[in-house]
C-alpha positions in Angstrom: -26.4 -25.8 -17.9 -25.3 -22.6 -17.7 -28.2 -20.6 -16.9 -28.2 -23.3 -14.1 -25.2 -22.4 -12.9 -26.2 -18.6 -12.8 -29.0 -19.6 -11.0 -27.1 -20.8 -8.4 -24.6 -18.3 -8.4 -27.5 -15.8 -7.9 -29.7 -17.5 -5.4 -31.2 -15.0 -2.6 -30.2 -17.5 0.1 -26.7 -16.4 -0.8 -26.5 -12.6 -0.9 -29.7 -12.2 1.7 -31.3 -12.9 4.4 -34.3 -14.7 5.0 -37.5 -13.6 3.2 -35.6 -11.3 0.9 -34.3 -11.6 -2.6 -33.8 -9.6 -5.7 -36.9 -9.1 -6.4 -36.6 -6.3 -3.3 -34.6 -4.1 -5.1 -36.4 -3.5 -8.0 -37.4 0.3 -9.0 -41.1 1.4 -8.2 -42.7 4.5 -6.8 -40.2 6.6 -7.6 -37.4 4.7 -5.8 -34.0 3.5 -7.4 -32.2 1.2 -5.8 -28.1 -0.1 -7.2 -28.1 -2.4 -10.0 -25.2 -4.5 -11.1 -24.8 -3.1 -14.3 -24.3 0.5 -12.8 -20.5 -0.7 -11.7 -19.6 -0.9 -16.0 -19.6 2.8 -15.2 -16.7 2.3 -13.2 -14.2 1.5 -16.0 -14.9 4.8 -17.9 -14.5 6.5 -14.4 -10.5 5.0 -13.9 -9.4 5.5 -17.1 -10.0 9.1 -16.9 -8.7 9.3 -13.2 -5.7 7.4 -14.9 -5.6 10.2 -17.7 -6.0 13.0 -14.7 -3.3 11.7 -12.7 -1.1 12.2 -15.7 -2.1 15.4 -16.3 -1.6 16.2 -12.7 1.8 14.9 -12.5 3.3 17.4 -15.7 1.2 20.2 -15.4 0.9 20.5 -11.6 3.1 18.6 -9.6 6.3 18.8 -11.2 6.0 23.1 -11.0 4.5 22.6 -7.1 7.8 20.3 -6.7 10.1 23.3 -8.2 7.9 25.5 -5.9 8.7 23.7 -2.9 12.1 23.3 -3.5 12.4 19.3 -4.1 15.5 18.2 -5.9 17.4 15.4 -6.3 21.2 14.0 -6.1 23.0 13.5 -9.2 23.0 10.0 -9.7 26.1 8.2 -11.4 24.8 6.0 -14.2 26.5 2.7 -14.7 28.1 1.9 -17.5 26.3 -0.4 -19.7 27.7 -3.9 -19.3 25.5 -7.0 -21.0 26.4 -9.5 -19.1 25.7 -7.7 -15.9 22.6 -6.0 -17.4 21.3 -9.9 -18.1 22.2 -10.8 -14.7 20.1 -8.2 -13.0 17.7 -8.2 -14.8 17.2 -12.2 -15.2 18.4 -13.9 -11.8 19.0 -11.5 -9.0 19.9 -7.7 -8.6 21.4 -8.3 -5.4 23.9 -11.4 -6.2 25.8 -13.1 -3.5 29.1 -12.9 -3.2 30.0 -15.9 -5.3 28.1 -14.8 -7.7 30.1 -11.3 -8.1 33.2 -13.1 -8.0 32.0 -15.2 -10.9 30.8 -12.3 -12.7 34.0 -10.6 -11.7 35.9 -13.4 -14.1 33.2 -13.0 -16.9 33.7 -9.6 -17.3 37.3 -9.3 -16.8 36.3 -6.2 -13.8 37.3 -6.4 -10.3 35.3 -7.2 -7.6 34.7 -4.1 -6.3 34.0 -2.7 -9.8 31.1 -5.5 -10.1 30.0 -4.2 -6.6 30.2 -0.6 -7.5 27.9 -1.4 -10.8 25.3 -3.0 -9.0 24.6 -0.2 -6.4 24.9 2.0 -9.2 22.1 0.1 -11.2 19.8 -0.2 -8.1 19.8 3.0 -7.4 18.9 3.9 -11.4 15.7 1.7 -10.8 14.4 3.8 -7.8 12.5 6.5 -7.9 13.6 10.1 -8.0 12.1 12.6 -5.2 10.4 14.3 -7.9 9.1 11.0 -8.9 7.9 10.1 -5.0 6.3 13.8 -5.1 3.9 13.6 -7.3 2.8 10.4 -7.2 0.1 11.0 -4.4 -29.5 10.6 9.8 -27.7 6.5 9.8 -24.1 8.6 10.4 -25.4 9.7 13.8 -27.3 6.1 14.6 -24.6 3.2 13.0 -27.6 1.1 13.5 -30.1 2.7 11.0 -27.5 0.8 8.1 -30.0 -2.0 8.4 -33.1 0.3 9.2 -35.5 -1.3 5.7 -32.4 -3.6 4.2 -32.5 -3.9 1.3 -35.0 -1.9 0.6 -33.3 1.1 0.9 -33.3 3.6 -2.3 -30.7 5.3 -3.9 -29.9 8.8 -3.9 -27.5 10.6 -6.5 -24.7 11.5 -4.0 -24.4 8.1 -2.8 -24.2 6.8 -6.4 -21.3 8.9 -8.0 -19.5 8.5 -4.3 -19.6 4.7 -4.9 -18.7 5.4 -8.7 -15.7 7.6 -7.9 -14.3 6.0 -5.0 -14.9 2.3 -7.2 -13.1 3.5 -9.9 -10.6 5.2 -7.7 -9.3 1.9 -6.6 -9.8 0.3 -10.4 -7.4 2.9 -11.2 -4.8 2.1 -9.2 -5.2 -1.6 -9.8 -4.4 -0.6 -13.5 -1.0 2.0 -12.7 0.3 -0.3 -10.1 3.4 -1.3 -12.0 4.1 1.9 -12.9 4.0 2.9 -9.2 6.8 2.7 -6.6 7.1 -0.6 -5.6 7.6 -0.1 -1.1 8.1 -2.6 1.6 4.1 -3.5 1.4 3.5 -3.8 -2.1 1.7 -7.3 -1.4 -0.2 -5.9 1.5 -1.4 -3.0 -0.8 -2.3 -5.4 -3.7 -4.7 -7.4 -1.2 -5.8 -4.2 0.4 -6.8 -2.5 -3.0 -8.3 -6.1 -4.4 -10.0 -6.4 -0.8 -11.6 -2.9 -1.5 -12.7 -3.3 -4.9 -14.3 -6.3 -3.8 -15.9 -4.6 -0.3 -17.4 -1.7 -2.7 -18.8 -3.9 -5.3 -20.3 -6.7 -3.2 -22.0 -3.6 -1.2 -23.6 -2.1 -4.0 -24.8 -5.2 -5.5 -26.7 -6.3 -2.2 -27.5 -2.7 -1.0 -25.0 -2.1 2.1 -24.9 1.5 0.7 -25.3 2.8 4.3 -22.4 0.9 5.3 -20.6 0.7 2.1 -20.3 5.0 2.4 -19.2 4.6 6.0 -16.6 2.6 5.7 -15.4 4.8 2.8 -15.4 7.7 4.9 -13.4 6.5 7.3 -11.1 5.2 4.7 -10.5 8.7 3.3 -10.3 10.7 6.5 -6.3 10.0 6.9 -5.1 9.1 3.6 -4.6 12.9 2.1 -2.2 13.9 5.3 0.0 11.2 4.4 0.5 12.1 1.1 0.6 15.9 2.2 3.3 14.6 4.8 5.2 13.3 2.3 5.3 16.3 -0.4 6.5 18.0 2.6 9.4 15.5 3.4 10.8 15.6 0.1 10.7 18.9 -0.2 12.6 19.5 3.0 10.3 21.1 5.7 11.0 19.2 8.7 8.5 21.1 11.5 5.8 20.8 8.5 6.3 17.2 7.8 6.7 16.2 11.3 3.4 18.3 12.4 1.1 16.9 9.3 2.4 13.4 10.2 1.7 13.3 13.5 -2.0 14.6 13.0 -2.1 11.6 10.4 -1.2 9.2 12.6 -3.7 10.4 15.0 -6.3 10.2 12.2 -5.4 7.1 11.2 -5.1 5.2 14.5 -8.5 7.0 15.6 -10.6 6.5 12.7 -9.2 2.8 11.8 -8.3 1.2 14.7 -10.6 2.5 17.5 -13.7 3.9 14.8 -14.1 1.1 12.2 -13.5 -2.0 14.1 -15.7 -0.7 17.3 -18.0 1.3 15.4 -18.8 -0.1 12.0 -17.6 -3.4 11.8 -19.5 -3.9 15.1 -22.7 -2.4 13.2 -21.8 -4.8 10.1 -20.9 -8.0 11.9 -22.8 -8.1 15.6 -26.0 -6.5 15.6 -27.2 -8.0 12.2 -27.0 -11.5 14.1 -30.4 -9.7 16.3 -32.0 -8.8 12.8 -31.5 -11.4 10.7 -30.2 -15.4 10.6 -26.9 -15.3 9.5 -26.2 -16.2 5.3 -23.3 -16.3 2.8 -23.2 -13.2 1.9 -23.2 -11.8 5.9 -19.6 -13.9 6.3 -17.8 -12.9 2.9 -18.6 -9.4 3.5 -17.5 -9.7 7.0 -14.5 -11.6 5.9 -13.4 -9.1 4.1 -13.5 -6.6 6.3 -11.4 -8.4 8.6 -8.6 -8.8 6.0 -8.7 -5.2 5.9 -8.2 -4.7 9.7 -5.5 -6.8 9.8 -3.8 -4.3 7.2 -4.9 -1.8 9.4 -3.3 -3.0 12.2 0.1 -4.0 10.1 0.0 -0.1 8.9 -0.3 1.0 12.6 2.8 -0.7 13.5 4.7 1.1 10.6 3.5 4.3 11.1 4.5 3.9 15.5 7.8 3.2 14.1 7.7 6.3 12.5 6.9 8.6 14.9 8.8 7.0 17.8 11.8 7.6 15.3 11.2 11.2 14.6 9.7 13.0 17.7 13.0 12.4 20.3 15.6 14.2 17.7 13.2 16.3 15.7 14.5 14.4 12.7 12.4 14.3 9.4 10.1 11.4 8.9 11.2 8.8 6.5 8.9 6.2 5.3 9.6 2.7 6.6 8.3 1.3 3.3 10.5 3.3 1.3 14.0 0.9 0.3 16.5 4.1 1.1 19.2 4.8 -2.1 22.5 3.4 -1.6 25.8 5.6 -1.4 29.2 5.0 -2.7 30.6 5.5 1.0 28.4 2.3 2.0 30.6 0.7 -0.2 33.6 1.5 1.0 32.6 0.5 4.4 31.0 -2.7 3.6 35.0 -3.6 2.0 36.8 -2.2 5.0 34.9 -4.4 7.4 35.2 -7.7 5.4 38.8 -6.8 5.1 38.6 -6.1 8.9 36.9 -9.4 9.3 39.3 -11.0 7.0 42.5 -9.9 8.8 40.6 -10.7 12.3 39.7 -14.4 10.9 43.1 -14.5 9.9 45.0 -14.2 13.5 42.5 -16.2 14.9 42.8 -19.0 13.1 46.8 -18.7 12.4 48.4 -17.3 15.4 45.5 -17.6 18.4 46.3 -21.4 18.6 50.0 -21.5 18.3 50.1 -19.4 21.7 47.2 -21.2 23.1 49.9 -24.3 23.1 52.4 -22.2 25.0 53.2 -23.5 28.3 53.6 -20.5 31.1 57.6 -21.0 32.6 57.7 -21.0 36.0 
């Protein structure tokens, strides 16, 4: 039964197309070609990018941070209170306002003490700025991908590429909830899942040509954003706002105008004049779809960004960042409600009593 199943599970019809097969990508003359169990190397590979990043984060980027000048507010701590520790912890940590005032008569505090505690305790739960700081011949001719699928071989560079970058991702799969949880955090989860999936499915059916393509253009942007971001924390406006915009060129250039004209093109339209289309051809097509529509929901964050910044010069904040409450919001949040109050008030008390006023003649 179950060597059935795997049977199935592994059929050529599924990962190729007509007239070829596994049997293709066996080793001879010299040749290697990828082999499913080269991606167990990928699990070594992330835990020591895991135990790098640590190392990285003490020894480098915390003195870099110092460096630069990035520091951070003194944050008041609040004051350790069970029942509103079990309440923020256990139902919501930003209660409605019924549920402050019942709190309110639990605890014997006021409501503006209860309010006061639970700003305080948000802000304890995000991250610091030191924190944010150190967290982060077929290339000419797109159509020589499918020049001998799959019957192209192997050589080393492409190997430890697809290794590294793999295990890159496997890595951040596993320090994910130790990470700073943004606006996106879903649309990262399916991205980095997406990716894994893109990488391994490639090198299990040979799309190495395409497979390194894609990752290329991947990479191009992604270390100016987190070089824009060092540079926003640690104060440098004209830096920041330089690196971000060439970033945002970058990205917009390499995964909105590049990838979906250029290689997904190459991956999705002119196989159809090779080859009769097969299960395989749609999932990994698929997938690459999901990832332009991330793509395309990044590009309208990132627009945001720089229409934001580039009238007033101001420094660039990231839109997926939640931004740390102040005890001033506070106080304005109680004066309006008690403006809104007082307004309600007249409106419902004295407004009508006039409206039944006759005018004298």
């Amino acid at each position: 039964m179950i060597s059935r199943l795997c049977e199935l599970i592994w059929a050529d019809w599924i990962w190729f197309p007509e007239g070829h097969g596994w049997g293709d990508l066996t080793d001879h003359d010299g040749k290697v070609y990828p082999k499913p169990k080269d991606l167990w190397a990928t699990i070594p590979i992330a835990l020591c990018f895991l135990v790098i990043r640590q190392i990285f984060e003490r020894k480098v980027a915390i003195p870099l941070a110092v460096l630069l000048g990035v520091s951070d507010k003194q944050r008041v701590q609040a004051s350790p209170n069970p029942t509103l520790e079990s309440h923020f912890c256990s139902t919501s940590k930003h209660p409605p306002q019924s549920s402050i005032e019942s709190l309110s008569k639990q605890t014997g505090w006021s409501v503006r003490q209860v309010q006061r505690w639970f700003r305080r305790r948000r802000n304890q739960d995000r991250p610091s700025k030191l924190k944010k700081f150190r967290e982060k011949p077929w290339f000419h001719d797109v159509k020589q991908v499918w020049e001998d699928f799959p019957k192209m071989p192997l050589v080393p560079s492409q190997y430890w590429y697809y290794m590294i970058e793999l295990g890159f991702y496997v890595s951040l799969l596993f320090s994910v909830a130790s990470d700073i949880k943004r606006k996106d955090f879903k649309e990262q989860i399916i991205h980095h899942v997406a990716t894994i999936l893109l990488i391994s499915f490639s090198w299990l059916v040979n799309y190495i040509r395409a497979g390194t393509l894609i990752m290329l253009i991947h990479d191009a942007a992604d270390y100016l954003m987190e070089s824009a971001k060092m540079f926003n924390y640690a104060g440098w406006r004209k830096t920041c706002n330089f690196i971000f915009t060439l970033f945002a060129a970058v990205f917009i250039i390499t995964r909105l105008v590049i990838l979906p004209f250029w290689i997904i093109h190459t991956t999705m339209v002119y196989p159809l004049t090779l080859y009769r289309p097969f299960l395989g051809f749609y999932f990994f097509n698929g997938l690459m779809c999901v990832l332009q529509v991330l793509h395309i929901f990044w590009a309208a964050l990132i627009l945001r960004m720089v229409i934001k910044f580039l009238p007033g010069n101001d420094i660039v904040e990231d839109e997926r960042s939640d931004k740390e409450e102040t005890e001033s919001e506070d106080e304005d949040n109680d004066h309006e409600r008690r403006e809104k109050s007082k307004n309600g008030h007249m409106q419902n008390g004295h407004t009508p009593l006039n409206n039944n006023h006759r005018k004298r003649h």
